[in-house]
C-alpha positions, 0 to 999 in steps of 0.5 A: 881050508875054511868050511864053505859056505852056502850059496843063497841066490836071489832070482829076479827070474828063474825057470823051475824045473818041475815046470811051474811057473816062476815064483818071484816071492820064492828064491829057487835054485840048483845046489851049487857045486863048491869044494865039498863035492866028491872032486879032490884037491887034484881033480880040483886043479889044472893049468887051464881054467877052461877045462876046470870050467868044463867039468865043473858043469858036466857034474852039474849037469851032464854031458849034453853041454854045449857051447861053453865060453867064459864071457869076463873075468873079476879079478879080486883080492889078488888071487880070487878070480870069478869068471861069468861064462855061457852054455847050452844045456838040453838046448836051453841057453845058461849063464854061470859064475866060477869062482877060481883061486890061482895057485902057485906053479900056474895052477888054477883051483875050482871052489864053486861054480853056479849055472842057472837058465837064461829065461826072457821075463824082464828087460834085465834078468838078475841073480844074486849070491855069495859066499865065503873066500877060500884065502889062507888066514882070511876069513871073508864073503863075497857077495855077487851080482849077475844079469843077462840083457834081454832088451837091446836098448840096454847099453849100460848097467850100475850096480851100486853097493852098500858102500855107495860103491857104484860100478859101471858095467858096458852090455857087450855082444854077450848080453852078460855081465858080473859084479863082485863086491868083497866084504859081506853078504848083503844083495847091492842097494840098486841095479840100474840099466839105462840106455844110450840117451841115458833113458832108464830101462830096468831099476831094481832097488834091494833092501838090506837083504842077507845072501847066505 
């Protein structure tokens, strides 16, 4: 399997666990969890993506995680899923990405999963990351791109690529959504989030910034 490769995530908003206030000049995150923990290539593995899900936060976390749910999946690449999902932490809310290869023989297998807290600073919180796919004989990185709506105006949110790629993504019950792009680690040209009337309630453009 290919050396994984570090996670760089970009926060538009972020709480510090020190109890600073946030610095949006300075990226802040948790050590994401990938194929280099202590799980084995056993422990990595189960015929449910849940139960994957589950103990991949209880490392990151501990036991005190409740409400966990799996909110949307990304299909990419064939067998490279990554899925958004919801949990509460110490009764803080946190939104996550998991990122599962599908094996034969109905297996799934957990390579990284990032949990960060969900915190009301901006109408659209975003989070940016990436890293490298864990394909036989590909050697390739996927970039993603999450936000949680904290504004109710928000109906829809464009994610546009470095490729001129737009994509759509509707806000549902769950306030969440998640891009994936495979090809590079660059953060997207804009994300933009407008409402029913197509009214724009948040813009953030990026320049060519590396994620990794």
């Amino acid at each position: 399997m290919k050396a994984w490769k570090f996670t760089m995530l970009m926060l538009i908003a972020i709480l510090i666990a020190c109890g600073k206030q946030p610095n949006t000049a300075t990226p802040s995150y948790k050590d994401p969890l990938g194929p280099s923990s202590t799980l084995t290539d056993e422990e990595r593995r189960s015929e449910s993506v849940e139960e994957l899900l589950k103990l991949y936060i209880s490392l990151q976390y501990s036991s005190d995680v409740k409400d966990i749910r799996i909110t949307d999946v990304r299909r990419e690449s064939g067998n490279q899923l990554f899925y958004s999902c919801m949990f509460r932490y110490n009764g803080q809310e946190y939104m996550g990405m998991f990122y599962v290869q599908e094996l034969e023989n109905n297996l799934f297998q957990g390579e990284v999963f990032d949990g960060f807290p969900v915190i009301e600073e901006e109408p659209l919180q975003l989070l940016i990351g990436g890293g490298g796919l864990h394909e036989d004989r590909v050697n390739r990185d996927y970039s993603f791109t999450m936000g949680y709506s904290h504004d109710v105006e928000i109906s829809t949110v464009y994610v546009e690529h470095r490729n001129g790629q737009v994509m759509v993504y509707p806000i549902t019950d769950e306030k969440l959504f998640l891009d994936v792009f495979i090809g590079d680690l660059y953060t997207p040209v804009s994300v933009i989030a407008v409402n029913d009337n197509g009214d724009v309630i948040f813009e953030k453009t990026y320049n060519r910034d590396h994620v990794k």
